[in-house]
Each structure stands twice: as C-alpha cells, then as structure tokens.
BAKOL-365398 format. One record per residue (C-alpha): residue number from 1; x, z, y; residue in three letters. Coordinates in Angstrom, 1 decimal. Layout:
  pos       x       z       y  code
  NUM       X       Z       Y   ALA
...
This chain:
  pos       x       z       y  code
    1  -150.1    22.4   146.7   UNK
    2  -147.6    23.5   143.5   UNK
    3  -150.0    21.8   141.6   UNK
    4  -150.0    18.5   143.6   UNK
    5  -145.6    19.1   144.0   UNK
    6  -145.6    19.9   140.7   UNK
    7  -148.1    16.3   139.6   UNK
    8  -145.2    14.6   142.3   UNK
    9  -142.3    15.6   140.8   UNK
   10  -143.5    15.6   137.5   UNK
   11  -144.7    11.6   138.4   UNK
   12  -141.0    10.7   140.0   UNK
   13  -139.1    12.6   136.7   UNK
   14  -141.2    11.0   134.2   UNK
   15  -141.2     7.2   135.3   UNK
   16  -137.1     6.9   135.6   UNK
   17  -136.6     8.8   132.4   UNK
   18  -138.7     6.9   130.3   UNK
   19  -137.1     3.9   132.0   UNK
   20  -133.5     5.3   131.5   UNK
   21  -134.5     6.3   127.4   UNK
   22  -135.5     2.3   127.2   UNK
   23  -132.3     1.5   128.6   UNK
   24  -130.4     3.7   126.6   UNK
   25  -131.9     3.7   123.4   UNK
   26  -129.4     2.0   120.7   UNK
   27  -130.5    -1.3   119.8   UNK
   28  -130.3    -2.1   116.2   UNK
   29  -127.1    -3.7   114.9   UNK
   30  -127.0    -6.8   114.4   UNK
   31  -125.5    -8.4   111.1   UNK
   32  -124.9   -11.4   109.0   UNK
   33  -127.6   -10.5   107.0   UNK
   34  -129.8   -10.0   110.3   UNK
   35  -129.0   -13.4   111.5   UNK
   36  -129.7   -15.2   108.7   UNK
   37  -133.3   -13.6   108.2   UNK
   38  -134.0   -14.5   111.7   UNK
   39  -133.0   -18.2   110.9   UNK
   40  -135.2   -18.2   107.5   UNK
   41  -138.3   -16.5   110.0   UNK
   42  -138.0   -19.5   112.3   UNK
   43  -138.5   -21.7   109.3   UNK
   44  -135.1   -23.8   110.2   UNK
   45  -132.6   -21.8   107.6   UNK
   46  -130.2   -24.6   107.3   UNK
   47  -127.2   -23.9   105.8   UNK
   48  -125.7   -25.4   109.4   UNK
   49  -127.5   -22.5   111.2   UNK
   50  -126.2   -20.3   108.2   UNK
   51  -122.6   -21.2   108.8   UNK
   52  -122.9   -20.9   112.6   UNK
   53  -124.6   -17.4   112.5   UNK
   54  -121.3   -16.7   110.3   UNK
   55  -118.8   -18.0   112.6   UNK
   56  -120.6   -16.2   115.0   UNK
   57  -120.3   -12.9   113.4   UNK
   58  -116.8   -13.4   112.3   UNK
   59  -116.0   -13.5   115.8   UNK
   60  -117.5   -10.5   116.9   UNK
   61  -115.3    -8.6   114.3   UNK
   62  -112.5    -9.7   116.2   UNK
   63  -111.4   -12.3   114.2   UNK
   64  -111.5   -15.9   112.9   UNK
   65  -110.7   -16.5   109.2   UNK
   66  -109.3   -20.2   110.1   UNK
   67  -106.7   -18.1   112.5   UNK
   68  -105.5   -16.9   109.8   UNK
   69  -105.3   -19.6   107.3   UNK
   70  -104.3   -22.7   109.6   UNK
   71  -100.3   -21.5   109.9   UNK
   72  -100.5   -21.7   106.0   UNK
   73  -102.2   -24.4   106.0   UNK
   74  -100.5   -26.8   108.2   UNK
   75   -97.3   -25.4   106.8   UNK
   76   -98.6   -26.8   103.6   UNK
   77  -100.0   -29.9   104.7   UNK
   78   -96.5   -31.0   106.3   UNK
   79   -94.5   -30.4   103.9   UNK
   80   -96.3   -32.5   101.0   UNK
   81   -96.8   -35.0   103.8   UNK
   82   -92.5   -34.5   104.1   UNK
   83   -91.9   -34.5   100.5   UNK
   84   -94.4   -37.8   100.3   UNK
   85   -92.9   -39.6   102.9   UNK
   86   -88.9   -38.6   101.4   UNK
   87   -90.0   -40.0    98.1   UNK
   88   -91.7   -43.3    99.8   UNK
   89   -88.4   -44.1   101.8   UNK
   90   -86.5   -43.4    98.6   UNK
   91   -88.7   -45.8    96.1   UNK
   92   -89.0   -48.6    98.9   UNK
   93   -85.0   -48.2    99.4   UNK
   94   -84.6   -48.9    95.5   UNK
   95   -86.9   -52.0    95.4   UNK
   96   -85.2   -52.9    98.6   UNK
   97   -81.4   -53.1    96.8   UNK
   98   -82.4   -54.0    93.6   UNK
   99   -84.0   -57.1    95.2   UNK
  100   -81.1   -58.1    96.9   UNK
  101   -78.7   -57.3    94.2   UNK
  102   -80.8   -59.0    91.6   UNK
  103   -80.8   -62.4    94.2   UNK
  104   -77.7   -62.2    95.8   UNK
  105   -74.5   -63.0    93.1   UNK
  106   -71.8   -60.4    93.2   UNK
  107   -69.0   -60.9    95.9   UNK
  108   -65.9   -62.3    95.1   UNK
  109   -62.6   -60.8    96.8   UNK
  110   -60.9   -63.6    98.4   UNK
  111   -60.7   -65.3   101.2   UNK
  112   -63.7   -67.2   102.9   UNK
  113   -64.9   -70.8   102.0   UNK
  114   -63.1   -73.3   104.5   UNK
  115   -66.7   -75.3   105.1   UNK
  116   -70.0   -73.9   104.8   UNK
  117   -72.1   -75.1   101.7   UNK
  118   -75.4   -75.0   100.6   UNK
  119   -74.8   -73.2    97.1   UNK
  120   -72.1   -71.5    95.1   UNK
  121   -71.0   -71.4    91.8   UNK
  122   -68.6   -69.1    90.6   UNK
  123   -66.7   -70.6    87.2   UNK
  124   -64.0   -67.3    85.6   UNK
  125   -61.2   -69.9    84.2   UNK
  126   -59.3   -66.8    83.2   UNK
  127   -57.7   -67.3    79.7   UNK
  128   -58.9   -71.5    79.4   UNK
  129   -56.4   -73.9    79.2   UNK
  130   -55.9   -77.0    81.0   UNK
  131   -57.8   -79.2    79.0   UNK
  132   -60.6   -76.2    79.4   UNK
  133   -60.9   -76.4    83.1   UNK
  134   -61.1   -79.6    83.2   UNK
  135   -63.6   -80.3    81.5   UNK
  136   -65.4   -77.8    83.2   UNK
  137   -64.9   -79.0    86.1   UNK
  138   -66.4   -82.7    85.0   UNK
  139   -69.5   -80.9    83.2   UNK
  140   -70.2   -79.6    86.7   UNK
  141   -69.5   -82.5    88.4   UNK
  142   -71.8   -84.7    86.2   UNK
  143   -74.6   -82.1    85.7   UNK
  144   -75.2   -80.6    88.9   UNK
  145   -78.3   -80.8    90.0   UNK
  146   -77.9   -79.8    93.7   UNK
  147   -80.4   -81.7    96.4   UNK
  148   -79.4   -84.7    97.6   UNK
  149   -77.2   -84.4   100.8   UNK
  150   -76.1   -80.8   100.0   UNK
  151   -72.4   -78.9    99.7   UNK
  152   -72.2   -77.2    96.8   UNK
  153   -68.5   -74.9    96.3   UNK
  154   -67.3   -74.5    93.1   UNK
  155   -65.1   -71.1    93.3   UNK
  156   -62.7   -70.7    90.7   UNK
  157   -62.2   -67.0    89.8   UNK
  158   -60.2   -65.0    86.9   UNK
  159   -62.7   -62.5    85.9   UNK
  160   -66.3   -62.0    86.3   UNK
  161   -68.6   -59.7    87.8   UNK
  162   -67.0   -57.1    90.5   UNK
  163   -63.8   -57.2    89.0   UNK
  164   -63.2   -61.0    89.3   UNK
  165   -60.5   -62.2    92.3   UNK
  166   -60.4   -65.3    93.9   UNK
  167   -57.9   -68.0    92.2   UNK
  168   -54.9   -69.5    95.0   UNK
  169   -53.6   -72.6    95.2   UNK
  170   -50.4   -72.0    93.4   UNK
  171   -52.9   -70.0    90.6   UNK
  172   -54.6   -73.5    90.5   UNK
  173   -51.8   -75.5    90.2   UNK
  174   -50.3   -73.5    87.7   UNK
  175   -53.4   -73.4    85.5   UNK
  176   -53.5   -77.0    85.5   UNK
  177   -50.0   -77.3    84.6   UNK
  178   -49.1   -79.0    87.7   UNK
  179   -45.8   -79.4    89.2   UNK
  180   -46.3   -80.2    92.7   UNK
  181   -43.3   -81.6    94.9   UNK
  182   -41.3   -78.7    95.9   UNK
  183   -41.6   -80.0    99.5   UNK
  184   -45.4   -79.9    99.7   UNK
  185   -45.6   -76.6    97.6   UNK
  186   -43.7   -74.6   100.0   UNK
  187   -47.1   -75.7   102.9   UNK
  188   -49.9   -74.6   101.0   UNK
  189   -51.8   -71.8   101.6   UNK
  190   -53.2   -69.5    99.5   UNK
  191   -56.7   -70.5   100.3   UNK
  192   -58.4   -73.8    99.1   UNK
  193   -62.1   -75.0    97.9   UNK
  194   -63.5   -77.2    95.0   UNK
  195   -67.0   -78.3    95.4   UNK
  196   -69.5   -81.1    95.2   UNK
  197   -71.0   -83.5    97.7   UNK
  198   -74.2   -84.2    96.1   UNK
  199   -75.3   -88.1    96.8   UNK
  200   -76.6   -90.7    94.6   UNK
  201   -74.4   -89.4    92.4   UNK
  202   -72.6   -86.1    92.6   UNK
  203   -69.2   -86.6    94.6   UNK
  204   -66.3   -84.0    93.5   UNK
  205   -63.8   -82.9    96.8   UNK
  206   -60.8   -80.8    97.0   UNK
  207   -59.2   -79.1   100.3   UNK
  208   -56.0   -77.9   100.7   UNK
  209   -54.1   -76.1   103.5   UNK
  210   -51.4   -76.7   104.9   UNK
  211   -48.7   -74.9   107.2   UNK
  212   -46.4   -77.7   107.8   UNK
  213   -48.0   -81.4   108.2   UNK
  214   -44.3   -83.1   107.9   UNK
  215   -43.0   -81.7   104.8   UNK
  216   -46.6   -81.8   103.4   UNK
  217   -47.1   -85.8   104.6   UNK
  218   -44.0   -86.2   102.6   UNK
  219   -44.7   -84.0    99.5   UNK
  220   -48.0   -86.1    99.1   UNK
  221   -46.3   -89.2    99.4   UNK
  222   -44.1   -88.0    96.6   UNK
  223   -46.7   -86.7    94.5   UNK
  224   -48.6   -90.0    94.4   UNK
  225   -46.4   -90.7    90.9   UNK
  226   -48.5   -88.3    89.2   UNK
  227   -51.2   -87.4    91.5   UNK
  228   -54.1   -89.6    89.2   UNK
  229   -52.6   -87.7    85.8   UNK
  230   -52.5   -84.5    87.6   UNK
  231   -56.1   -84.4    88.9   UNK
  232   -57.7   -87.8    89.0   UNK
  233   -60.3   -86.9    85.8   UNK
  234   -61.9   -84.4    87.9   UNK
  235   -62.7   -87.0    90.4   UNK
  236   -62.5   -90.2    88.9   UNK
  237   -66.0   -91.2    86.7   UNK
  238   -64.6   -93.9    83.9   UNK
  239   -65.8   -97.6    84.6   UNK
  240   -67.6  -100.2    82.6   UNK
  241   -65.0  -102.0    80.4   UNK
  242   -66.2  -105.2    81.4   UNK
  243   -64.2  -104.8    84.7   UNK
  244   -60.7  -104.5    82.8   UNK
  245   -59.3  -107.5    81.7   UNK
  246   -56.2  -106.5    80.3   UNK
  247   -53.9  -103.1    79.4   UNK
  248   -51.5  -104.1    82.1   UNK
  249   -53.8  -104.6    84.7   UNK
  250   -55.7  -101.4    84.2   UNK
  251   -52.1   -99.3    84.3   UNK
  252   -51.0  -101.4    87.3   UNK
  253   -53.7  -100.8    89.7   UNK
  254   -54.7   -97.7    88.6   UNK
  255   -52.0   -95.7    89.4   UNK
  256   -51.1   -97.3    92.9   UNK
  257   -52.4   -95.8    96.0   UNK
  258   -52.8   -97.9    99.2   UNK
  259   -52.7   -97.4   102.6   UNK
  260   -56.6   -98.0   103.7   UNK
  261   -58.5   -96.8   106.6   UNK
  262   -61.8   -95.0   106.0   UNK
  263   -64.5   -93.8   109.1   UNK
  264   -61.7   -94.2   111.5   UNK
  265   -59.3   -92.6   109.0   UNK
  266   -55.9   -93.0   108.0   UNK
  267   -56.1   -92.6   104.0   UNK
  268   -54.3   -93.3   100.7   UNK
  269   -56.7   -94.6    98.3   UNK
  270   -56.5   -96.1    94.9   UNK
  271   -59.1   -99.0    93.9   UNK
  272   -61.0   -99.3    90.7   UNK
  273   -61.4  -102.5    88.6   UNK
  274   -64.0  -103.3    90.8   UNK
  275   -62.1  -103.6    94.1   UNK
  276   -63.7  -100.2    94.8   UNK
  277   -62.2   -97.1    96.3   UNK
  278   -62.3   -94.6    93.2   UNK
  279   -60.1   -91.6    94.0   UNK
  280   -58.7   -91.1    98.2   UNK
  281   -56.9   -88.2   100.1   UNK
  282   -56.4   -88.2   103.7   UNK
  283   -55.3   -85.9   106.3   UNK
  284   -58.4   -84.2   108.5   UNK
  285   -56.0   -82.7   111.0   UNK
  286   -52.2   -81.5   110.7   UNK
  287   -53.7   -78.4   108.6   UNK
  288   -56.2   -79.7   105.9   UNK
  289   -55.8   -82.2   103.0   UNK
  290   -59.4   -83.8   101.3   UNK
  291   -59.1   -85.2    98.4   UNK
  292   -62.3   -87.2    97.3   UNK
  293   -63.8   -89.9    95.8   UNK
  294   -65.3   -92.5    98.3   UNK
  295   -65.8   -92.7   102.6   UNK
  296   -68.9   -90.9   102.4   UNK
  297   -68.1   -87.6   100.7   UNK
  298   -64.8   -87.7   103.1   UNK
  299   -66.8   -88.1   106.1   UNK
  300   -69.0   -85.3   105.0   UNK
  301   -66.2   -82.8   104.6   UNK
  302   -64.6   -83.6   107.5   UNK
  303   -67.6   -82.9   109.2   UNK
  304   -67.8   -79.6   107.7   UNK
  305   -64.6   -78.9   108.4   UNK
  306   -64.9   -79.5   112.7   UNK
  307   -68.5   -78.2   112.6   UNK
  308   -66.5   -74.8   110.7   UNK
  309   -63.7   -74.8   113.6   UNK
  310   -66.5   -75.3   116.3   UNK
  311   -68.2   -72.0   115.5   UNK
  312   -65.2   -69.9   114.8   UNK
C-alpha cells in the first residue's frame, strides 16, 4: 500500500517537475552571431536577411542606431540644403540685376518725357558749343535709323552716366545762344523734348510748354524774325539748287512764315523753293508749342500729346 502511495506520489511528483524543469530551463541566448548562422544554415544568407537579423538585434538592446544619428543628420542635411538655397537666391539675384542694368540705360534726373516714344537717346552737350550741338543734332537727325513710324526722344543732358541732369528750356536756349522774346521766355517751362518722327525720311520735332498762351502767342509772333537762324538747321534739310532762282528770292521766302492751316490746324509755316512746307510751329492746346517740319510729323505729335493727357 506505501509501496503503491509511494509509486503514486512518486508518479504525480515526477511528471510536473520534469515539465516545470522544461519550462524553466534557460534557453540559450540568442545573438547576432546566432542569427546570422541560422540564416547561412537555411542556405538563404543574404546580406538583406543579414541586415534585418541586425536591426533586429539592435532593437532588442534597447536601441536603434538611426535614433541616434537622424537629429544629426537632418540637422545636417538642412542646413547645406539652407546654405544651397541662400547662395542660389543670391547668384540668380546678381544675373537678375546685371541683366537689367546691362539693357536698361541709366536714368536721367529730370522730369518725364511729354509723349511716349519708342526709343531714347541720351546726347551730354555739356561743354560743346553752339555750332557743336548743332550739328549733333542734324547727324542724328539724318542718321537715325529708328523703324519707320516710330518716336524716337532725343534727351539732352550735361553729364553722362548717373551723374548726368536733364537740360531746361532756358539751359537750351542758352546753349544755343538764343535770345528768345522776353515775352514768350517768361511762359516756358522748364520741361521740353527733342526727338524724331521717323518716316520716309527722319522728321526732327520740338515741344515746348507753356504757362501763359497770350504772352507766349505773342512772343512767337515776335520771334519769327529770327526763329529760322535760331533753330531752323536742325529742322530744315537744304534743297536742290535747281529750285532757287535768285539770292533774293531764296532770302525773301525763306525767312517769311505764313499763316497756313495743317490737319485742321491753325499753323505758321514757312515754304521751301518748292512751294513746300519746310519748317512749321503751331499751337496743340493753350499749353504746348510743336515745332516740326511738315503735317505729318505735327499730326503725330499731337497725337502723342492727347493720347499722353488721356492716360494721365
């Protein structure tokens, strides 16, 4: 019966230890080394399986490498992709002003042009004497090359560059050497414009401002005794010689201005040996003298003029 008991209990004892000492038993550790051996036994020891059995084991100490590394690394990563995109905006911004100041011609202090044009020319007449400017004027008149139908405005400077200003009427006048009627002189604005209507042939115009149309209708009328020695060569081209017939016809017609009236416009004009107007001024409203050379470049300007006043 002890026997038996001691066969029972022996049998209920032994069974559950055995089973508990499996249980218990520490199983072997397992290691990089371990995992990568059990790769190469499967026959499949890629060095994918390799790096995931090392991830893997990286993890179970508690840690991940790229944890670590990826605040350093991103830190790094932005700010060479900073420092690239700093020293991009600042290349582009250099092109980008270089361009534009290597296309664009330096602006001159001064007021505005009274009509819009198509080109610009800036001429420094600082230091040249009459004679000088002239001529200049007349090489630019006959050589310009401008496309047919355009404005081009001729701005008379004294200086060059960044430094040069703007010339004014009485700056003009006095350059030329001209001695305006004291009763127009007083009505003239600062601000005036040379340029060239460019047609079959290049048509030279001048605009003046005025303050007061009375005293300035009157002025003109008065300067019409030396308005063709004053500035006619800038306008006037010289004609065949076949036209003149004698000294005194030339001087008498030349110098007389008549009352004429061009695209519904009350003008003074003189006439060439032809019978042709040659050199006109007229008034385009109670504020603006033209001075040109035939109806077409007058029409033009005063186009410019009321398209000008339109937008403003």
């Amino acid at each position: 019966m002890k026997l038996g008991s001691s066969e029972f209990i022996c049998d209920n004892v032994t069974m559950p230890d055995s089973q508990e000492t499996q249980d218990s038993a520490p199983k072997p550790l397992r290691t990089y080394q371990s995992d990568v051996e059990a790769i190469l036994k499967e026959g499949d020891g890629s060095f994918a399986k390799i790096a995931i059995a090392e991830s893997e084991r990286q993890a179970r100490g508690g840690f991940a490498p790229e944890e670590v590394a990826t605040p350093n690394h991103n830190r790094l990563i932005v700010g060479i992709s900073v420092t690239l995109i700093v020293i991009s905006i600042g290349v582009l911004s250099g092109l980008y002003f270089f361009r534009d100041a290597s296309k664009n011609p330096v602006e001159i202090s001064g007021p505005k042009p009274l009509i819009v044009t198509d080109a610009q020319k800036n001429l420094n007449i600082a230091f040249l004497t009459r004679d000088q400017i002239i001529n200049t004027l007349i090489r630019e008149r006959d050589s310009n090359s401008a496309t047919l139908s355009s404005i081009v405005g001729i701005q008379l400077n004294e200086g060059a560059g960044e430094t040069a200003k703007a010339v004014t009427t009485k700056q003009f006048l006095e350059a030329l050497n001209i001695e305006a009627p004291e009763e127009l002189a007083r009505t003239l604005n600062d601000n005036f414009m040379l340029g060239i209507y460019a047609l079959n042939r290049n048509q030279p115009f001048l605009i003046l401002k005025t303050s007061y149309y009375q005293n300035a209708f009157a002025g003109m009328l008065e300067w019409e005794k030396t308005l063709r020695a004053d500035i006619g060569s800038i306008f006037i081209v010289p004609e065949p010689a076949a036209f003149a017939s004698t000294s005194d016809q030339i001087t008498s017609r030349s110098n007389l201005f008549e009352d004429v009236v061009v695209k519904n416009r009350d003008s003074r004009a003189i006439r060439g040996e032809s019978g042709k107007i040659i050199f006109l001024y007229s008034f385009a409203d109670k504020e603006t003298i033209i001075f040109t050379t035939n109806a077409d470049a007058l029409e033009k300007v005063a186009a410019q003029l009321l398209a000008g006043k339109l937008v403003q």
